[in-house]
Residue, then its C-alpha position, 0 to 999 in steps of 0.5 A: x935305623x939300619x937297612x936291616x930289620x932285627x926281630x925278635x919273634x916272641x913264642x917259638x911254636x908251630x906258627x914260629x917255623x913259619x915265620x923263621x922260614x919267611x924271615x931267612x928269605x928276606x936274608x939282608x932285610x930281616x935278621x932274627x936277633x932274639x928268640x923268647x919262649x917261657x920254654x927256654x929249650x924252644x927258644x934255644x933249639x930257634x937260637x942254634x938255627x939264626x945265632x940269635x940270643x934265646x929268652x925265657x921272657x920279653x922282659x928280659x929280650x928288652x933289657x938286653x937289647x939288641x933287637x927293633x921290633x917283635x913278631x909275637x906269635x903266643x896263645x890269644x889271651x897273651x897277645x895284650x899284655x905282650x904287645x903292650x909291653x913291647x909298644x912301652x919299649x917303643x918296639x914296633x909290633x907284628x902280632x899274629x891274628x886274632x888281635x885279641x880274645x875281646x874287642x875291648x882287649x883289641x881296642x886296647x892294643x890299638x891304641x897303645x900301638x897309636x899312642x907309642x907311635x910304632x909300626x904295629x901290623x896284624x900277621x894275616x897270611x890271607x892278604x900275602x897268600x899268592x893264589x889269593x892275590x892271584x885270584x883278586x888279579x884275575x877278578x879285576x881283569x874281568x877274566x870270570x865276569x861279574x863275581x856273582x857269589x863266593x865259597x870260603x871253605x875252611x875245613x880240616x880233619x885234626x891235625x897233631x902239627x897244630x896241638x902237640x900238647x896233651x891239652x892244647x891252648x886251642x881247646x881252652x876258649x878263655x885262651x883262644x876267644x871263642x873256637x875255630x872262627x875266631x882263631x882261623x877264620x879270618x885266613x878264609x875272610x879276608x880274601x872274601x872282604x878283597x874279592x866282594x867288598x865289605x861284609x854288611x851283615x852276616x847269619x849262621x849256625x855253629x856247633x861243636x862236634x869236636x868234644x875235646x874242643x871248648x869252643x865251636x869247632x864247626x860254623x855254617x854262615x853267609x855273608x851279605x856284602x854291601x853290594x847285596x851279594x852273598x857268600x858262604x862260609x864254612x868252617x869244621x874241624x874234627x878228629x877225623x880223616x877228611x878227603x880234599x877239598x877246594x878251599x875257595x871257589x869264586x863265580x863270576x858271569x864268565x867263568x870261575x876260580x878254584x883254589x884247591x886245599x890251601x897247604x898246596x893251593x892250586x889255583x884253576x880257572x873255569x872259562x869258556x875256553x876251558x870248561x874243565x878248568x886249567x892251572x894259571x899259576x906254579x902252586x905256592x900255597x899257604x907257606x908261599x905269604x909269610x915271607x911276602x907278610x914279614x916283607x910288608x912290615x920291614x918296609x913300613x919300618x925301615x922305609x916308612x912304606x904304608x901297610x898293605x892292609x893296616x890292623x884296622x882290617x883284622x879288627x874288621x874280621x873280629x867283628x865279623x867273628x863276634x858278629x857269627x857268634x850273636x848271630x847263632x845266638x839269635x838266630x838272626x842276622x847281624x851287622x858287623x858294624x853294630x858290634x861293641 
């Protein structure tokens, strides 16, 4: 293989504006050689911009070549047989979250990924996100002390950039999985997991005040991690206009992170030479992990490098989704681990 990885991303939507901008960053490492959308019109409008070849299907991007690996970026219930078709064609795989829409559907995938012997990562922006990162680095300085308790914060008002058509697939939960935790929660989990540790069991309520949406669009939850600390996660999303608001909060014995809506991503430090907190970095925010996430794949493909964080983890993180799920079912607290 060369020293530049060709990728095909595979769905040209929203999330695929995202991942383009982060792929021309890494211009000399990553080149986008084919675009595939079942909407030829999308895949050609990607084309025009990256002089990659536009297809209507995987099937047909594979027989014409010209390509090593797929970024696929579809509804839920079509991350399995995509991703199992590229693994047949020996392609390597950068899937977006959640893996899949069951744990025997995302078992499925894993092991195929296994069996094929390719590079198969999970896209999860929460490990690539610079204040997130940032925020893990001024934990382990000690700069707040002892993390005592945490705040994840996924809350959003609609948002048309994100159902642009009359009858979203993110409203339909045989598509998604479930609702806004299984389809977004894990951007608010997995700097959780890497701030405090592994989640031991969780307890929540969820509810669904968005009519439109099938699956739950609101979750209150805590979690308790394996060392016996908590934290609390909360998602919402309704059709109405919401103020701003911090997306994570993190308190320590010392002092305290907040990282501000996530789309601008302020991160301020709370201490006791700054009681009124102050800025410790240039806000990059959400578009600042996706070149950085693209980047991690390309050097496990072309330079054999290990994952940052394997798929392994985003299976976690489903768990953890399900877990919520059998917990507002119950009423009780479940371990994630106890999920199968």
């Amino acid at each position: 293989m060369s020293d530049c990885l060709r990728l095909a991303l595979v769905g040209c939507g929203s999330i695929a504006e995202y991942h383009l901008a982060g792929a021309n960053e890494l211009a000399g490492k990553v080149a986008v050689t084919a675009l595939v959308d079942p909407e030829l019109e999308r895949a050609q409008s990607f084309a025009e911009r990256t002089g990659g070849r536009p297809y209507q299907s995987l099937a047909e991007a594979i027989a014409a070549g010209g390509f090593d690996a797929v970024d696929i970026m579809v509804p839920h219930h079509l991350h399995e047989p995509l991703a199992l078709e590229a693994f047949a064609a020996g392609k390597h795989v950068l899937l977006e979250k959640p893996i899949s829409t069951s744990l025997a559907s995302c078992n499925r995938i894993l092991a195929a990924a296994g069996a094929a012997g390719v590079v198969f990562s999970v896209a999860e922006n929460g490990e690539f996100w610079p204040e997130l990162v940032r925020a893990k680095e001024l934990i382990d300085e000690g700069v707040i002390g002892e993390v005592v308790t945490a705040r994840a914060n996924f809350v959003y008002g609609y948002d048309p950039q994100w159902f642009r058509a009359e009858n979203p697939w993110r409203f339909d939960s045989q598509k998604t999985g479930g609702g806004i935790v299984v389809d977004g929660s894990s951007h608010w989990i997995r700097p959780l997991r890497n701030w405090m540790g592994e989640v031991e069991a969780v307890t929540a309520v969820i509810g669904y005040p968005f009519a439109r949406m099938q699956g739950e669009s609101q979750c209150q939850a805590i979690f308790r991690f394996e060392s016996g600390k908590t934290a609390v996660f909360e998602a919402l999303n309704i059709d109405g206009v919401l103020g701003p608001q911090d997306w994570w909060r993190i308190i320590g014995r010392e002092g305290e992170i907040a990282i501000g809506d996530g789309f601008e991503g302020q991160l301020r430090l709370f201490d006791a030479q700054s009681p009124n907190g102050r800025s410790v970095m240039e806000a990059s925010g959400y578009n600042g992990a996706f070149a950085r996430e693209i980047e991690d794949f390309a050097d496990a493909v072309l330079e054999g490098k290990p994952l940052q964080a394997g798929p392994e983890q985003s299976l976690a993180e489903f768990k953890i989704a399900q877990a919520i799920y059998e917990s507002a079912r119950t009423g009780g607290w479940v371990r994630p681990a106890d999920i199968a």
